[in-house]
Structure formats: structure tokens, C-alpha cells
BAFI-3210 file (N, C-alpha, C; in Angstrom, 3 decimals, decimal comma, padded with zeros to 6 digits):
// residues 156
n [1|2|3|4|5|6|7|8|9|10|11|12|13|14|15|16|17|18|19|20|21|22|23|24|25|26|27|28|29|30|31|32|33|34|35|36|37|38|39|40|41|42|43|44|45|46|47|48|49|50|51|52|53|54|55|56|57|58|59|60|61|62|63|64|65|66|67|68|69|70|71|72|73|74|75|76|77|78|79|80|81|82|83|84|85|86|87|88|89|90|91|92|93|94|95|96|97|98|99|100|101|102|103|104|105|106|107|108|109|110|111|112|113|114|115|116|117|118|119|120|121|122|123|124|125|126|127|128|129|130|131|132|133|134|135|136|137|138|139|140|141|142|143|144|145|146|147|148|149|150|151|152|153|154|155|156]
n.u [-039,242|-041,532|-045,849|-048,654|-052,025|-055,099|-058,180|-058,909|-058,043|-055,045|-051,878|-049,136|-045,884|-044,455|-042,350|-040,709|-040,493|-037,263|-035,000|-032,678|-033,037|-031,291|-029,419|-028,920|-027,418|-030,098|-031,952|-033,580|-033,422|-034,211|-033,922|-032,536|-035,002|-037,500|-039,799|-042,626|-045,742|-048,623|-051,961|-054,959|-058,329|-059,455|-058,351|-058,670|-061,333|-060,587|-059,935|-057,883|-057,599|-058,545|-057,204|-054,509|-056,168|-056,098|-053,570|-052,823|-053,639|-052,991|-050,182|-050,607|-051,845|-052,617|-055,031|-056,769|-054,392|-051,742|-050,969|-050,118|-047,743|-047,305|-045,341|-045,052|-043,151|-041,759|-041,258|-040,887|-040,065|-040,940|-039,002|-036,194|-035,196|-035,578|-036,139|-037,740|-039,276|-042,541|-044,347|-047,580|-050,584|-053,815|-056,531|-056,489|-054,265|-053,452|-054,797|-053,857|-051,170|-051,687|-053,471|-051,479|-048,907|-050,153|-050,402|-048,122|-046,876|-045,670|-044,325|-046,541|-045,349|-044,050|-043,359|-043,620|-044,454|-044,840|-046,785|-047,756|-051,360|-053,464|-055,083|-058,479|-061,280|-064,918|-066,493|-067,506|-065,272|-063,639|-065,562|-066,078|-066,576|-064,145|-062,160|-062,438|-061,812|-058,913|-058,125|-058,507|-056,856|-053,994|-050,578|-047,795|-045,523|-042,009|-042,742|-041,604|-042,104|-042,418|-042,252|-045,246|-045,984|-047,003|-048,281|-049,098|-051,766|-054,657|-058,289|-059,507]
n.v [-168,265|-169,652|-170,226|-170,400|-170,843|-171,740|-171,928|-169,121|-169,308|-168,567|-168,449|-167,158|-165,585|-164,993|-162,350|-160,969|-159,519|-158,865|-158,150|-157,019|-155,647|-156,357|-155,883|-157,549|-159,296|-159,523|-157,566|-156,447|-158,418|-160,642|-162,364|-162,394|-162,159|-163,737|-165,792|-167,431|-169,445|-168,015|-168,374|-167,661|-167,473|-165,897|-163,662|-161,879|-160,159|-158,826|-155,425|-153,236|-152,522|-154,395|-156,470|-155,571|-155,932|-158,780|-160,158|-158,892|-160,100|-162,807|-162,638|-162,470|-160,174|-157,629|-156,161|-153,748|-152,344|-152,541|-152,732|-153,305|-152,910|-153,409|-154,112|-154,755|-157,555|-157,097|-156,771|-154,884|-155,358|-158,330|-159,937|-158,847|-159,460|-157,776|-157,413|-155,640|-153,861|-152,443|-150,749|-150,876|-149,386|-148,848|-150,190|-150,740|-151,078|-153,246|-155,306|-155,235|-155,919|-158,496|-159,794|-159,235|-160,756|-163,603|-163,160|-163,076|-165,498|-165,326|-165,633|-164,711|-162,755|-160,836|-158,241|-157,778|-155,973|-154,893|-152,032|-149,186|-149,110|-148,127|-144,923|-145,167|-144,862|-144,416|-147,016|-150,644|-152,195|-154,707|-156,486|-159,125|-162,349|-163,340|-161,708|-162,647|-165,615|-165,304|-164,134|-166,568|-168,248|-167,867|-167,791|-166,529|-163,968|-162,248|-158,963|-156,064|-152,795|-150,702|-147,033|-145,695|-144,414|-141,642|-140,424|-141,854|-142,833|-143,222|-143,277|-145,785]
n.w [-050,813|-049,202|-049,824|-047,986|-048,458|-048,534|-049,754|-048,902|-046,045|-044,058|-043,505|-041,752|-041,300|-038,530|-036,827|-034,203|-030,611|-029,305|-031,324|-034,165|-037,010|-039,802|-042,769|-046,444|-048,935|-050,032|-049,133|-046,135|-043,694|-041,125|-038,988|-036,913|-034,956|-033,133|-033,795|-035,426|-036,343|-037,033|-037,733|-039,509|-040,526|-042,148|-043,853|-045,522|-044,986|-042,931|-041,084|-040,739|-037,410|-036,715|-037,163|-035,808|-033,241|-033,361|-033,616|-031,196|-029,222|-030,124|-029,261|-026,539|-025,033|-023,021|-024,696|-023,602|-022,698|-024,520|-028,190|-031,491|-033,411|-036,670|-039,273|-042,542|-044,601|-047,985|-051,490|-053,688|-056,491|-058,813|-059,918|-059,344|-056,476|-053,730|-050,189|-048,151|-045,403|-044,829|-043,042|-041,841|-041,655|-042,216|-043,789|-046,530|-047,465|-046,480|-047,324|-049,870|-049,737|-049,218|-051,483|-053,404|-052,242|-052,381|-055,377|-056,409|-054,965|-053,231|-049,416|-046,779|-044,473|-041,557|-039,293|-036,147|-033,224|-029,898|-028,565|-027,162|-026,237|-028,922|-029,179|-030,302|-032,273|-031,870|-032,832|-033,583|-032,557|-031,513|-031,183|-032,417|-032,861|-034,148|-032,854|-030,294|-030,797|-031,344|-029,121|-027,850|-028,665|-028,087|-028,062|-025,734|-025,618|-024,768|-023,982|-025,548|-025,398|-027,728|-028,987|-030,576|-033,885|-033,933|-036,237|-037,969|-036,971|-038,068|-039,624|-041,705]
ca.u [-040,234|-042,758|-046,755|-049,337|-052,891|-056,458|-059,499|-059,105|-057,491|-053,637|-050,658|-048,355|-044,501|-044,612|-041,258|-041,586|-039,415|-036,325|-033,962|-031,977|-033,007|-030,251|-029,872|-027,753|-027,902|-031,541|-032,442|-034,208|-033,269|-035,291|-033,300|-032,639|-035,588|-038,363|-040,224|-043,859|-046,581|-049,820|-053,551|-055,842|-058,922|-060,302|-057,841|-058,480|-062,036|-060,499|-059,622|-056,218|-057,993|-058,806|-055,476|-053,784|-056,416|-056,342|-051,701|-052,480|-054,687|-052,285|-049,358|-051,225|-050,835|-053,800|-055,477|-056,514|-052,567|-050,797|-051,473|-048,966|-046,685|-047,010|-044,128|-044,954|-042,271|-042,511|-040,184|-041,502|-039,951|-040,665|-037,817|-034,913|-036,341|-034,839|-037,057|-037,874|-040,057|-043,605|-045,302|-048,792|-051,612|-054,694|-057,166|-055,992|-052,633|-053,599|-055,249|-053,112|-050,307|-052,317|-053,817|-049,826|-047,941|-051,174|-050,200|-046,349|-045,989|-044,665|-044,443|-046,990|-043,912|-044,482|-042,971|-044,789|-043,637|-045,916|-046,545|-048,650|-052,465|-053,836|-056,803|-059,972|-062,463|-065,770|-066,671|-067,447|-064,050|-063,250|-066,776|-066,760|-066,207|-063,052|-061,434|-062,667|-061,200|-057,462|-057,491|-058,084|-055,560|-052,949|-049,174|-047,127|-043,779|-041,779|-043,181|-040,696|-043,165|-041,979|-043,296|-045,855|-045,740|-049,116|-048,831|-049,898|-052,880|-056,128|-060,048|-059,621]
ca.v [-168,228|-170,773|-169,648|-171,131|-170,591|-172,899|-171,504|-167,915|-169,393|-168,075|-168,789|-166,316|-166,114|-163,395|-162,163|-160,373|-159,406|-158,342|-158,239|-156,569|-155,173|-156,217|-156,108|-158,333|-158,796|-159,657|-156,323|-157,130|-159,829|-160,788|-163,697|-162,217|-162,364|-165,069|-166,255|-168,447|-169,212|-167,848|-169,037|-166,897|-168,353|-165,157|-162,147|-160,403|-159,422|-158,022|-154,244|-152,987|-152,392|-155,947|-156,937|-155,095|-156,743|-160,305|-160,187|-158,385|-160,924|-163,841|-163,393|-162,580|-158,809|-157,283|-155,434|-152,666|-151,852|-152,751|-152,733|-153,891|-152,072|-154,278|-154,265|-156,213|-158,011|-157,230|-156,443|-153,794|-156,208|-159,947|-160,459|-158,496|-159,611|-156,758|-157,670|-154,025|-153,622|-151,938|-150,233|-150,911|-148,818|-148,729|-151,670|-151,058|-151,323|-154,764|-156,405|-155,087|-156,933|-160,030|-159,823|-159,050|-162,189|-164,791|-163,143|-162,983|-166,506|-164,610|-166,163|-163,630|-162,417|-159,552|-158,025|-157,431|-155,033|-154,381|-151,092|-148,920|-149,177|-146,567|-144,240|-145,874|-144,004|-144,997|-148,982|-151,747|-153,059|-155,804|-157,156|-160,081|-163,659|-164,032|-161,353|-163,457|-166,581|-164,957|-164,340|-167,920|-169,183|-166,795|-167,822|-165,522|-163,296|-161,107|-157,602|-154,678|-151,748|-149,219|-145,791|-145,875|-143,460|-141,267|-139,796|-142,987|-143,458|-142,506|-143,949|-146,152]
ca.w [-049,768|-049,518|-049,749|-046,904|-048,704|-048,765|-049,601|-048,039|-044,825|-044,477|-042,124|-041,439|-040,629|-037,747|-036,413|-032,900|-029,874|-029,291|-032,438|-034,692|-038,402|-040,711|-044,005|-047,162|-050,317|-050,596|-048,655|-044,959|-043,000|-040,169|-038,646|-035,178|-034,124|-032,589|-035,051|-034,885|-037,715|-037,137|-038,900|-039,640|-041,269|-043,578|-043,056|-046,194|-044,579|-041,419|-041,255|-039,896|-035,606|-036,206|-037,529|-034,481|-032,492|-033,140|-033,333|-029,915|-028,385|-030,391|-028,272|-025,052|-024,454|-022,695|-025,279|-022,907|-022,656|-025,521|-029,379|-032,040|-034,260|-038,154|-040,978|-043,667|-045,915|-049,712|-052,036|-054,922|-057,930|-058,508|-060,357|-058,405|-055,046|-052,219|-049,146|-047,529|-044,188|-045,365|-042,294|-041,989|-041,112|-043,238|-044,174|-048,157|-047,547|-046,082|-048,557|-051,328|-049,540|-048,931|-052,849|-053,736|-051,752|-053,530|-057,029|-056,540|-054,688|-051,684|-048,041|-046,076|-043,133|-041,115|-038,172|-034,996|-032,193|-029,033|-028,541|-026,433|-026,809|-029,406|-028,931|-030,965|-032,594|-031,729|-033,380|-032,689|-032,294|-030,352|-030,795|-033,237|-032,860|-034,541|-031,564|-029,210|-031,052|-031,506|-028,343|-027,022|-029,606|-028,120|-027,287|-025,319|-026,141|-024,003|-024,208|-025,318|-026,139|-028,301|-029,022|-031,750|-034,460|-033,809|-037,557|-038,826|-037,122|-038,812|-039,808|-043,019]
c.u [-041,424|-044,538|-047,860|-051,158|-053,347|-057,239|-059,774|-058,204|-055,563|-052,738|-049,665|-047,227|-044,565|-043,355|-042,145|-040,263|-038,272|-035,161|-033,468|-031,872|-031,601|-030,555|-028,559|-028,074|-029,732|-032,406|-032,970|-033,916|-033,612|-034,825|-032,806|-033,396|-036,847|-038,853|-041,245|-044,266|-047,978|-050,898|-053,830|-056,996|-059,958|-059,433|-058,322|-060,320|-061,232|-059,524|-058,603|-056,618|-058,328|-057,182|-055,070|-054,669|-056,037|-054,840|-051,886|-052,017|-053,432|-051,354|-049,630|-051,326|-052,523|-054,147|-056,112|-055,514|-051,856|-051,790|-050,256|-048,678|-046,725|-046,435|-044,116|-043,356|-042,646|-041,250|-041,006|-041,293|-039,925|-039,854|-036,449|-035,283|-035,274|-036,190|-036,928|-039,273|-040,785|-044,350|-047,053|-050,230|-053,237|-054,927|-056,841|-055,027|-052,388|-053,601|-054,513|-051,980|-050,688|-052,152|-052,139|-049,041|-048,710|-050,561|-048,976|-045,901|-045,060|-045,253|-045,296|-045,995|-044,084|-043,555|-043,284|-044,395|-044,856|-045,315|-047,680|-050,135|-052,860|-055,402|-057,575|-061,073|-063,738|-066,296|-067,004|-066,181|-063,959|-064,621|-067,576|-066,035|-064,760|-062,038|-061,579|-061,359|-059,618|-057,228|-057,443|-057,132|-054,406|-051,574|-048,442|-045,906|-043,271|-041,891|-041,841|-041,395|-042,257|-042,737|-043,735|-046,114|-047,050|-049,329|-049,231|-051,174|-054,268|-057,144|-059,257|-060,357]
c.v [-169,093|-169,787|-170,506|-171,090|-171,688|-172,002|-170,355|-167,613|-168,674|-168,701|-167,580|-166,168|-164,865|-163,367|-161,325|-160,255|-158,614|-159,077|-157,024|-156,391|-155,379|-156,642|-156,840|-158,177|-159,085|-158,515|-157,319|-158,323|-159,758|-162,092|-163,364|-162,011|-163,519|-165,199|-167,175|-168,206|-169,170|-167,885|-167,699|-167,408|-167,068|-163,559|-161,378|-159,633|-158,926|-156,422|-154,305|-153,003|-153,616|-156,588|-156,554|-155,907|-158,114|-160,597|-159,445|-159,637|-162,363|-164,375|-162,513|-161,570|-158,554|-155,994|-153,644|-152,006|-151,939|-152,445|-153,622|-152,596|-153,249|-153,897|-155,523|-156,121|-158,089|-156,586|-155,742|-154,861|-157,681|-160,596|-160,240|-158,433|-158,559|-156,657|-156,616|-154,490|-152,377|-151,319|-150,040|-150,221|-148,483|-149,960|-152,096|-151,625|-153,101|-155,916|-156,357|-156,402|-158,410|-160,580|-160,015|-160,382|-163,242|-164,334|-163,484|-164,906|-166,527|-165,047|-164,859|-163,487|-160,967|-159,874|-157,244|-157,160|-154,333|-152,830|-150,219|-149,036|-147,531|-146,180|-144,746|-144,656|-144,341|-145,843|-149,752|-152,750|-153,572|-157,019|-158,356|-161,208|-163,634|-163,209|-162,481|-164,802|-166,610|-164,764|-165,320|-168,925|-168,758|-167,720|-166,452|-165,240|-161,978|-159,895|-156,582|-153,467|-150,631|-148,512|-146,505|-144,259|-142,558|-140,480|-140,558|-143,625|-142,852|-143,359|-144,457|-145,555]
c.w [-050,185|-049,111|-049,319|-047,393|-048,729|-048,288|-048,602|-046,877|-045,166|-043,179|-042,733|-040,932|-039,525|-037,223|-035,420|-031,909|-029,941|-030,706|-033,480|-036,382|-038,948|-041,916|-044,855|-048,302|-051,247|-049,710|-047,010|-044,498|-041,398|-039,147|-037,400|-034,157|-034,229|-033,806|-034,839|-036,611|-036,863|-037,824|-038,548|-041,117|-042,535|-043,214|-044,439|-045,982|-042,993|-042,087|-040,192|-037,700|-035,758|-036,293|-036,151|-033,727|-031,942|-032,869|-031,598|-028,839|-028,886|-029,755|-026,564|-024,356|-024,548|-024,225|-024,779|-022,528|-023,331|-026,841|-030,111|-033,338|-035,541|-039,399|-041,672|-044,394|-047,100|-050,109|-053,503|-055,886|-057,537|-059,036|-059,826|-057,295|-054,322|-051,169|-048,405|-046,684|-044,406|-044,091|-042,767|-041,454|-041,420|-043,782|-045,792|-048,187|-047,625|-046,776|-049,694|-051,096|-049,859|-050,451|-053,755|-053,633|-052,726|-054,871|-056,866|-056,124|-053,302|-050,635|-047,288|-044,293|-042,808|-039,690|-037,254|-033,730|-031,373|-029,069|-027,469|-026,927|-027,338|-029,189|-029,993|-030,821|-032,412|-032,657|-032,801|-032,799|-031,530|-030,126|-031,291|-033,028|-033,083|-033,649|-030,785|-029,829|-031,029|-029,966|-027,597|-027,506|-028,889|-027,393|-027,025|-025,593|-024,796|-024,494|-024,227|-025,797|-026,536|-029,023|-030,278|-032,462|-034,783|-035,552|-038,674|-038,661|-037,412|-038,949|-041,357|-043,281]
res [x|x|x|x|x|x|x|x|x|x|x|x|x|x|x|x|x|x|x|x|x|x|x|x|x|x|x|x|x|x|x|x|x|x|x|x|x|x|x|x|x|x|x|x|x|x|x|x|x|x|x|x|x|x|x|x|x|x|x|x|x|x|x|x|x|x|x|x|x|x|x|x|x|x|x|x|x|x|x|x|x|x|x|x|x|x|x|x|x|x|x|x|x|x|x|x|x|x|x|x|x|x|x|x|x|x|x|x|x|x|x|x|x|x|x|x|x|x|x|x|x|x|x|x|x|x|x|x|x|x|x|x|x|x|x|x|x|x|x|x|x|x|x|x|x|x|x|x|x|x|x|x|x|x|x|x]
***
């Protein structure tokens, strides 16, 4: 896996859509579904309601109705790589990954599944420049919303 870094900025392999989890001998395989590269010019300051934000707003899904569902790619060992799908929910989790792929060498690949919009705790979410900016970057995907798992969502 190739690794997309300069000076903070990142690119991103995002999988999305309709496809089909299979796995081989390198664990996870991600190859049935769409596939884009997304920028992002400082993610390891954004917190997970931004994250969901800005992947909302990226491929074009009203943010008042949708959210996104995010499984990172990582594999626990850097020597016996087995690529396993990491559910993401929590701004630590985030950065560990991020901090993780830069040390390891690892392609940052995630997989991104609309989902219904979740209840928000009172923030100012949605209220800083770089929302705005994701969502005028945004290319569109066909929407399949699936449930979202409410015992994952909590306040970092």
C-alpha cells in the first residue's frame, strides 16, 4: 500500500456503496466496491462529528438526513499484514489510526456507508470553514443507508 502524506495534508482511499466484504489471504478485501481518493488538508485536528461531517458533505448526502457509517483499514501486525475493518467512533480512535498508517507506511483506506443522520449533542458542529469547504468539494455516490449501530455513539 502506497502512503499519500505532505506537511499534515492527507489523501485518502475511501471505498463506499454497494459491495461485498470479502476476505483472502491478506484478511479484508475491499475490491467490490467504488472506490475514489479524497484530500483532506489537516485531518488529524478534526474530531470524529467532523469526520462524519465533511465524508457526508464529500459525496453529496444532505447532512440533515444522512451521516456516514466509517471502517478503517489496519491490520494489528506490521509484519504479518491481515487487513481487518476497524469501526470508528471516537476522535482517539482517529488519530491513533492516522498517527498508526504515518508510522507503519500504511495507505490511509476506509470504508464509508451512508447511514441515517445521528442525534448531536449540543456543538458547534457544522460551523467551521473546512465543513463548508468539504461540502463544496463534494462528488456524489448512490445512497444505500444502513442502520447505524446506536451503541457506538457517544461525546468524545
Amino acid at each position: 500500500m502506497q502512503l499519500f502524506i505532505c506537511l499534515g495534508r492527507a489523501n485518502f482511499r475511501v471505498y463506499y456503496g454497494n459491495g461485498e466484504i470479502i476476505s483472502n489471504e491478506m484478511g479484508v478485501d475491499l475490491s467490490n466496491f467504488s472506490q475514489c481518493t479524497l484530500y483532506h488538508p489537516n485531518p488529524d485536528n478534526l474530531r470524529m462529528p467532523e469526520v462524519w461531517y465533511w465524508l457526508t458533505c464529500s459525496f453529496s448526502l444532505d447532512p440533515q438526513v444522512y451521516s456516514v457509517n466509517v471502517s478503517l483499514l489496519w491490520s494489528r501486525s506490521a509484519t504479518d499484514i491481515q487487513w481487518q475493518l476497524k469501526e470508528v467512533t471516537r476522535s482517539q480512535s482517529w488519530k491513533d489510526w492516522l498517527q498508526g498508517c504515518r508510522r507503519r507506511g500504511y495507505e490511509m483506506a476506509m470504508l464509508v456507508q451512508a447511514c441515517p443522520r445521528r442525534a448531536r449533542p449540543n456543538s458547534s458542529f457544522g460551523q467551521s470553514d473546512m465543513q463548508g469547504e468539504a461540502c463544496a468539494q463534494s462528488s456524489a455516490f448512490h445512497v444505500e443507508v444502513s442502520q447505524h449501530n446506536e451503541d457506538n455513539i457517544g461525546i468524545d
